[in-house]
GUBA-655678 format. One record per residue (C-alpha): x, y, z. Coordinates in steps of 0.2 Angstrom, whole numbers, plus 2048, in hexadecimal, padded with zeros to 3 digits. Layout:
BEGIN
XYZ
...
//
This chain:
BEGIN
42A1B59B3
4351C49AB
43D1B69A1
42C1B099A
4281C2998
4341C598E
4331B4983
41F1B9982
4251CB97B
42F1C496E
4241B9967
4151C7967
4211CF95D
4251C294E
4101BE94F
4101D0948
41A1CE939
4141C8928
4161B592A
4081B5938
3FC1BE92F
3EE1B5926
3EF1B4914
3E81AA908
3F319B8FF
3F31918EF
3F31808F9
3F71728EE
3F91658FE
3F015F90C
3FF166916
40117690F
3EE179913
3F3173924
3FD17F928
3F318C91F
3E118692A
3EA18693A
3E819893E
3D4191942
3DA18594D
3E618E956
3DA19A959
3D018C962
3DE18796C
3DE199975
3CD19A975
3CD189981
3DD18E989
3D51A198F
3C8195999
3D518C9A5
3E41999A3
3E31A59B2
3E11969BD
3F218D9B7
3FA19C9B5
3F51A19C9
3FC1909CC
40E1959C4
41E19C9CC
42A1929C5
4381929B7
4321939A6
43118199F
43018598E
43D19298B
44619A97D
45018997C
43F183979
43B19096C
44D190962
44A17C961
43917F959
43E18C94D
44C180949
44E173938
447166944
43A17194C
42D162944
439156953
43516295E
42216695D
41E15495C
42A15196E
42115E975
40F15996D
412147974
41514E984
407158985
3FC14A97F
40213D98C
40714699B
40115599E
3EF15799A
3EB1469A2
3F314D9B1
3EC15E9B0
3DB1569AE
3DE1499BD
3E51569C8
3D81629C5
3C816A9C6
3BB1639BA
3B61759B4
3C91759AB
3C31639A0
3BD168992
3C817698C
3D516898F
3CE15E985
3CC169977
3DC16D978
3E115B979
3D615796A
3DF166960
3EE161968
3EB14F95F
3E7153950
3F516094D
401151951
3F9146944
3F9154937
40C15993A
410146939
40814392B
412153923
42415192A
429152916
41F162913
42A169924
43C16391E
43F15C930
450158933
45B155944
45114F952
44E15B962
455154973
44315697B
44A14C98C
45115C994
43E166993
43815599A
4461529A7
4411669AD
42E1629AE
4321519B9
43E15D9C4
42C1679C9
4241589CF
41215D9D3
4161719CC
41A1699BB
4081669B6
4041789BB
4141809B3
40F1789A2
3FD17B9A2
40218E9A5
40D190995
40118998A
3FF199983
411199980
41018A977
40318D96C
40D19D967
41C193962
410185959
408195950
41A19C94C
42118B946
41118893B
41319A934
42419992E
41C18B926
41019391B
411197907
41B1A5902
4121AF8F7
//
């Protein structure tokens, strides 16, 4: 958890600098408002995720899964590849599980992050122009180390959702209108 610690400190660090804050943008695209509005949803997302967190995060004493590798790939020219990889995987693997394997209590914060979850993969689709993706990111290495945690994996990646919405929040920032 040091190395988590560590990857957590940094990013608490860039989410203090101007590109987090919010400020107001002269959109001229459904994209650009995007990226602008999502502050409100990420909001949401921690919002649902403070509900189930202390109970995946009891459940976690394993290796980071979504490590600086991770973080470097979504601050990258493909980062677009990589957010939807990760989305996708998200969307079909682990929230089903986590909401298989669990208590009922943990459904709807799931779902709501699912839900937010579906339509940020919709929106960044929709707007791969407006994110200049290039390069794909090789996604099968976080996939093949979730698969080596067998039944821990669903657990491992419910408890660094925080983490992920962190790196969703710093992508879309470095996104935003420079003014």
């Amino acid at each position: 958890m040091i190395f988590s610690g560590a990857i957590l400190s940094a990013i608490v660090m860039l989410l203090l600098t101007d590109s987090a804050q919010c400020r107001r943008a002269d959109c001229k695209s459904d994209c650009c408002s995007f990226v602008e509005g999502f502050p409100v949803r990420l909001k949401e997302l921690r919002s649902a995720y403070r509900e189930i967190q202390r109970f995946y995060e009891s459940n976690d004493d394993l290796e980071p899964l979504l490590d600086e590798n991770v973080q470097q790939n979504i601050n990258s020219p493909y980062g677009c590849h990589v957010m939807n990889d990760i989305l996708h995987f998200y969307l079909d693997t682990i929230l089903p599980t986590a909401v298989q394997k669990n208590h009922l209590h943990s459904k709807t914060p799931i779902d709501s992050i699912g839900n937010i979850f579906k339509d940020l993969k919709r929106d960044m689709l929709k707007c791969r122009n407006y994110f200049s993706c290039q390069n794909p990111f090789e996604f099968a290495t976080l996939k093949n180390s979730y698969e080596k945690m067998k039944e821990n994996g669903v657990s491992k990646a419910m408890g660094e959702l925080d983490m992920l919405f962190k790196y969703i929040e710093q992508y879309l920032a470095s996104k935003r209108v420079k003014q």
